[in-house]
C-alpha positions as CSV (number, residue, x, y, z in Angstrom):
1,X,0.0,0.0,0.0
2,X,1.2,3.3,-1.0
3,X,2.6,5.7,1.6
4,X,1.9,8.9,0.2
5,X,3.8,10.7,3.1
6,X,7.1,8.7,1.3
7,X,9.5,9.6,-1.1
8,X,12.8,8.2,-1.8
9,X,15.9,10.2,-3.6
10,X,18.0,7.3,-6.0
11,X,21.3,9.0,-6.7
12,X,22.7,11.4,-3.7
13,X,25.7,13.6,-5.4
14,X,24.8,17.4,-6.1
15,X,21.7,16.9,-7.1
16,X,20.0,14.4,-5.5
17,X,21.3,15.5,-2.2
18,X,20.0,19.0,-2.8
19,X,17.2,17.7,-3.6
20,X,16.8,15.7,-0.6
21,X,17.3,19.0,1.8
22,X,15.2,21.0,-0.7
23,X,12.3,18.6,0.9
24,X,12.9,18.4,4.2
25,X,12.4,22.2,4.0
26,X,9.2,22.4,2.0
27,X,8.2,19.5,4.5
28,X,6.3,17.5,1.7
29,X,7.0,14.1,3.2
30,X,7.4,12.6,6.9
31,X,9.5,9.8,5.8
32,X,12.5,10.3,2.8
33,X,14.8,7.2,2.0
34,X,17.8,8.1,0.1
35,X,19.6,5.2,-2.0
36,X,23.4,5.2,-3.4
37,X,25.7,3.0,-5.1
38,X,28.3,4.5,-2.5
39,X,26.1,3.4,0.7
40,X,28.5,5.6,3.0
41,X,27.8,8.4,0.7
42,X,23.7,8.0,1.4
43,X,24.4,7.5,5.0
44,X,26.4,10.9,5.6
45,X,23.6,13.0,3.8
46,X,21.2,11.5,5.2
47,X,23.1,12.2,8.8
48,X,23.9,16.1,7.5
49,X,20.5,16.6,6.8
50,X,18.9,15.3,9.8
51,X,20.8,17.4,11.7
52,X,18.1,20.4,10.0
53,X,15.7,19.1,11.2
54,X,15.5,20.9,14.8
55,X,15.2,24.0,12.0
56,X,12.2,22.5,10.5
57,X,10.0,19.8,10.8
58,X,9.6,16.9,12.1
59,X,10.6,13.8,9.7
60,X,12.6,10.8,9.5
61,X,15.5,10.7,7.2
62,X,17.5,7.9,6.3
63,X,19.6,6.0,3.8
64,X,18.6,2.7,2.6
65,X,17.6,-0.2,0.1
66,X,15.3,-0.9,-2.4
67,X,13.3,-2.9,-0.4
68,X,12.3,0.2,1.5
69,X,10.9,1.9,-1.1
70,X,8.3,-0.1,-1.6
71,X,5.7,1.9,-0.2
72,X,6.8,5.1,-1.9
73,X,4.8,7.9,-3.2
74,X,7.1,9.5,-5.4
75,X,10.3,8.2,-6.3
76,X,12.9,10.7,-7.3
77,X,15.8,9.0,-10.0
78,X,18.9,11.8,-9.8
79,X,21.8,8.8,-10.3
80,X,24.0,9.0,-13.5
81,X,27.4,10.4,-14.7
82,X,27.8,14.0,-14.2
83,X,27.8,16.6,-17.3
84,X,31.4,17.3,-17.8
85,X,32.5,21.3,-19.4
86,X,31.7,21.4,-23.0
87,X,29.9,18.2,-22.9
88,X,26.3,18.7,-24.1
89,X,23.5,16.6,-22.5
90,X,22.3,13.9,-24.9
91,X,26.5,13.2,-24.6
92,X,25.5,11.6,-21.6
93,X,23.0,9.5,-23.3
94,X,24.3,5.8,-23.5
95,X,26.0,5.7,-19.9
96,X,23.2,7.1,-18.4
97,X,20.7,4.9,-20.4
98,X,22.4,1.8,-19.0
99,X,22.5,3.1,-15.7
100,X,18.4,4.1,-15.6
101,X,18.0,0.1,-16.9
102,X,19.5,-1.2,-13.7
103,X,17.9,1.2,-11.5
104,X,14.4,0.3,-13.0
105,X,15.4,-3.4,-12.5
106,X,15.6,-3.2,-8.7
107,X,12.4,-1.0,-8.6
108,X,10.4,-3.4,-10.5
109,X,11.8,-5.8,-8.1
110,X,10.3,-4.3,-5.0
111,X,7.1,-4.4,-6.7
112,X,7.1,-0.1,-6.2
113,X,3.6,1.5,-6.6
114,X,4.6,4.6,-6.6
115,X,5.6,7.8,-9.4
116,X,8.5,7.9,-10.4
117,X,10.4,11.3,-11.5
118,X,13.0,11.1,-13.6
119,X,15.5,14.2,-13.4
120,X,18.7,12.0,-14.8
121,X,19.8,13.8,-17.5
122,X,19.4,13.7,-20.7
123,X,15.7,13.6,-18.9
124,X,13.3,13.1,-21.7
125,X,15.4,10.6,-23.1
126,X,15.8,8.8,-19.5
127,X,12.1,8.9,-18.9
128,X,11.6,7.2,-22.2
129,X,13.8,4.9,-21.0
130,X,12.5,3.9,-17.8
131,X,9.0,4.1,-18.9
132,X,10.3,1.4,-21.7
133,X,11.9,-0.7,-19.0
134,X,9.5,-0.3,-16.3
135,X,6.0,-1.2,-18.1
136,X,4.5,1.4,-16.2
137,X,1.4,3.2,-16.9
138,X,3.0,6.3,-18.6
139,X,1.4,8.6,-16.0
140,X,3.1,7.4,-13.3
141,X,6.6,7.6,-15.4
142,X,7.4,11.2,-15.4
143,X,10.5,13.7,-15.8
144,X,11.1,16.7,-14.5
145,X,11.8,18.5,-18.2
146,X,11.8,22.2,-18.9
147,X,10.8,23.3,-15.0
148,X,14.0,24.7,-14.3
149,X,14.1,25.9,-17.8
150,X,10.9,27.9,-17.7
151,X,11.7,29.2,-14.1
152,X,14.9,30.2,-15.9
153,X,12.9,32.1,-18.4
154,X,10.3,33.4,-16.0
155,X,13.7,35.1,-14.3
156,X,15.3,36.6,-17.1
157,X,12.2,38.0,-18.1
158,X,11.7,39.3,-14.6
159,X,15.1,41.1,-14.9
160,X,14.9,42.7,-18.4
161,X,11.3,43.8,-18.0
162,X,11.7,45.2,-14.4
163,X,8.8,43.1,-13.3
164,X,7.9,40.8,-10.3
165,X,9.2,36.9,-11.6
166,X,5.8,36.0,-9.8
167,X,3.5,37.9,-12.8
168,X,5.7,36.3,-15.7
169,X,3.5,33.3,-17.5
170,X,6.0,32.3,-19.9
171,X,7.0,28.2,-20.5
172,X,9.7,26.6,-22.8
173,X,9.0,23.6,-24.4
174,X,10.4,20.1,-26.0
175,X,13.5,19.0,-25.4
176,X,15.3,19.7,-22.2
177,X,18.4,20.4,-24.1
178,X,19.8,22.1,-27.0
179,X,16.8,22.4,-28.7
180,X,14.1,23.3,-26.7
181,X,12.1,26.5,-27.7
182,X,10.0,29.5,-26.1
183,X,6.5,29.4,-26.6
184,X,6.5,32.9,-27.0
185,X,2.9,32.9,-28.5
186,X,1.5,32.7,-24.9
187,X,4.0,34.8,-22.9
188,X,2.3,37.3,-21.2
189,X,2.7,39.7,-18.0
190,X,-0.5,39.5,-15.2
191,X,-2.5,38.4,-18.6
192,X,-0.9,41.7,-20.9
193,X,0.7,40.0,-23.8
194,X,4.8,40.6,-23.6
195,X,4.9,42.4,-26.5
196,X,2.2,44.7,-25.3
197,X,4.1,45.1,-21.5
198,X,7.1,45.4,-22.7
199,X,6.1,48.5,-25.3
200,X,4.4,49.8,-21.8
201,X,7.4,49.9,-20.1
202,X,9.0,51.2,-22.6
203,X,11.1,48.6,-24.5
204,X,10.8,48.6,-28.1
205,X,13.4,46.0,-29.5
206,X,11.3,43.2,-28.1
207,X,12.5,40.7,-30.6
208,X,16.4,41.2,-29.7
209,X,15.3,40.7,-26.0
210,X,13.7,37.5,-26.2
211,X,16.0,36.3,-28.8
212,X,18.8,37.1,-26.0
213,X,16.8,35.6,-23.3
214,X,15.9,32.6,-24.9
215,X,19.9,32.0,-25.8
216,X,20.7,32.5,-21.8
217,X,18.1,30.3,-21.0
218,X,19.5,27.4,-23.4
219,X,22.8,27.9,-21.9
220,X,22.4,28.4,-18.5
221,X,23.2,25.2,-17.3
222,X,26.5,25.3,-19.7
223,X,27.9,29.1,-18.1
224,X,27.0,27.4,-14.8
225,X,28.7,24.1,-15.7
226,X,31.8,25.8,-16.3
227,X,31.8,28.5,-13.4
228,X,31.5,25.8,-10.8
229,X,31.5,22.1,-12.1
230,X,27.1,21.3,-12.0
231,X,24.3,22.6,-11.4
232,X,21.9,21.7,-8.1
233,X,20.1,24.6,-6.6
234,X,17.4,24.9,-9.7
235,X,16.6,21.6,-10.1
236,X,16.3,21.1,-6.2
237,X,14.1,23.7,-6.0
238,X,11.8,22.2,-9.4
239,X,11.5,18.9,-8.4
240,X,10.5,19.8,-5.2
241,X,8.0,21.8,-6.7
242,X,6.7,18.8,-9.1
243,X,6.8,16.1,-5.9
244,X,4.6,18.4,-4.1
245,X,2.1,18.7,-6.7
246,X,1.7,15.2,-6.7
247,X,1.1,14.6,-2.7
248,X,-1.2,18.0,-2.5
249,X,-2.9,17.1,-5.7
250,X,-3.1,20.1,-6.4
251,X,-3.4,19.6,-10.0
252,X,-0.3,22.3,-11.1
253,X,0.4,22.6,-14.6
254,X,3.8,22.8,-15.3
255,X,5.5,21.4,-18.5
256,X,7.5,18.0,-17.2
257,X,8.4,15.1,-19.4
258,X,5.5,13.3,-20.8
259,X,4.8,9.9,-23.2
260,X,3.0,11.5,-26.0
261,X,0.5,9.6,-27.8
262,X,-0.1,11.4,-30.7
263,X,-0.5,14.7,-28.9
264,X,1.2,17.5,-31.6
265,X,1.2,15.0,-33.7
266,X,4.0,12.9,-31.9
267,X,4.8,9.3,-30.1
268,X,6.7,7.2,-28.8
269,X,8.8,9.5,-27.1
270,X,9.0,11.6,-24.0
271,X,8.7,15.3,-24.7
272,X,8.4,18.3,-22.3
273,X,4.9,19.6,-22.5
274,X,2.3,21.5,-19.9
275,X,1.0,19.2,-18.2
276,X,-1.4,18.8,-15.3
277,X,0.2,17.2,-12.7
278,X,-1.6,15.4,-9.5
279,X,-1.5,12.5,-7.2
280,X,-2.3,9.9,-9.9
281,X,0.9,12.1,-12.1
282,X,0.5,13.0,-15.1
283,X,-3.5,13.5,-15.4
284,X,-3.7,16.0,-18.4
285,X,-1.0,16.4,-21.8
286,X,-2.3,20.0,-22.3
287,X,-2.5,20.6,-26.3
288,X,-1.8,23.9,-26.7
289,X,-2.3,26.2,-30.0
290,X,1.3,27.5,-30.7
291,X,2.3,29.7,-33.5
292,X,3.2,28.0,-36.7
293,X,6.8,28.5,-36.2
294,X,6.9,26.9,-32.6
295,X,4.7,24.1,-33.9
296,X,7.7,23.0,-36.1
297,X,10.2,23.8,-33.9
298,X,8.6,21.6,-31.3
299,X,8.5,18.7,-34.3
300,X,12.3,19.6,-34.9
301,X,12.8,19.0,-31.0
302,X,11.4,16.0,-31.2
303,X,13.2,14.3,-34.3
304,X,16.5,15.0,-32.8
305,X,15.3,13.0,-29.8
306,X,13.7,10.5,-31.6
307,X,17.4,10.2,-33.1
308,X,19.4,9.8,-29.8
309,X,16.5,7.0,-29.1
310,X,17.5,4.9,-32.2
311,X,21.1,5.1,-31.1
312,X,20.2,3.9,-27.4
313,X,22.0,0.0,-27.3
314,X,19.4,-2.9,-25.9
């Protein structure tokens, strides 16, 4: 029987660690189980964090097995080799393919009820991968996509518009990656469309704005990458945000890494589109009428994945 106060963190490096401490401050879950090749490793964050948790609230916290994930609500897949400077993400794709295999393996084991949420990167291609090797219903096999991205966008916006990140309603779309894309077509500011805002507040080379934006968004992780070796604090902060949709149900739509079944036209892949997200997971693929251009881009987006799919060995 599912637990929904449980979640478990596989993978505890920069990520998954920061991840795991992002939690035990949102307070999400009484009970977080954290899982590492290098046990040691899952025993002394487990230990660090704990030691929090006079700071917060109350919650147990521990490293452990497969076997005790059993019960788990949500289970949060970080492990896999880490994105080297000048290394691009679907780089990363056949290590961390074989690596998401075996990690599905023992979950299927365990007989795990639960969601899992991929944020193993190249993510869309790893939630492919483990939706593949797990058999799952594809709702409960999700990824965490473009979140950071968007939040990323939501930012910069923020910054060149002068304007509270909190009234930006922007999103980025398809491929976590390289070529992902800004559905600009439904930016808007507190419902005023960006153009529109941005010619109130006096900007008029709109185009060259988002065109920079959107290239600092793409990049980000890249200029981060190579100022201080990975990136953690984001992500932390996004799948937190997508684990507690699911245990509040509070049906949030945020554009995560979905199986598309002929949604846009596309299939048998796993694509970052707004979703609805709730305690069964994915509940809703959101179709959304983007501009001619984006339409193809999207399509473009999806080709190159479906690419990096043919290449994965069995």
């Amino acid at each position: 029987m599912i637990n929904i106060q449980k979640a478990a963190v596989i993978g505890c490096g920069f990520v998954g660690s920061t991840i795991a401490y992002t939690l035990m401050q949102k307070g999400i879950f009484s009970d977080l189980i954290l899982i590492d090749a290098d046990q040691a490793k899952a025993e002394g964050e487990a230990m660090d964090i704990s030691h929090g948790l006079p700071f917060a609230h109350a919650m147990d916290i521990r490293a452990g097995g497969y076997e005790d994930i059993a019960d788990a609500s949500v289970i949060i897949i970080t492990a896999g080799a880490n994105q080297k400077p000048g290394e691009t993400r679907l780089d990363l794709v056949q290590k961390n393919a074989k690596i998401m295999k075996s990690i599905i393996s023992e979950i299927k084991r365990v007989k795990c009820e639960g969601i899992l949420l991929v944020v193993s990167n190249p993510v869309d291609i790893l939630t492919e991968v483990a939706l593949r090797e797990s058999g799952f219903p594809k709702e409960r096999v999700i990824g965490s996509g473009t979140v950071l991205d968007t939040a990323r966008l939501k930012y910069l916006i923020s910054e060149k518009l002068k304007v509270d990140s909190r009234n930006v309603h922007a999103f980025i779309v398809g491929e976590h990656g390289d070529s992902e894309l800004a559905a600009w077509s439904c930016a808007n500011i507190y419902g005023i469309g960006l153009e529109k805002f941005a010619s109130l507040r006096g900007f008029q080379n709109i185009s060259e704005i988002k065109d920079e934006i959107y290239h600092a968004v793409r990049d980000s992780a890249y200029e981060i990458i190579e100022r201080k070796g990975a990136t953690y604090y984001g992500i932390g902060m996004a799948a937190a945000k997508i684990a507690g949709s699911i245990v509040r149900d509070s049906h949030t739509v945020a554009p995560i890494s979905v199986s598309l079944n002929g949604e846009y036209g596309l299939s048998g892949l796993c694509l970052s589109i707004p979703t609805v997200i709730g305690r069964n997971g994915a509940e809703q693929i959101l179709e959304i009428d983007f501009d001619k251009d984006e339409t193809q881009k999207l399509k473009n987006s999806a080709n190159e994945l479906k690419k990096v799919l043919a290449q994965i060995s069995g």
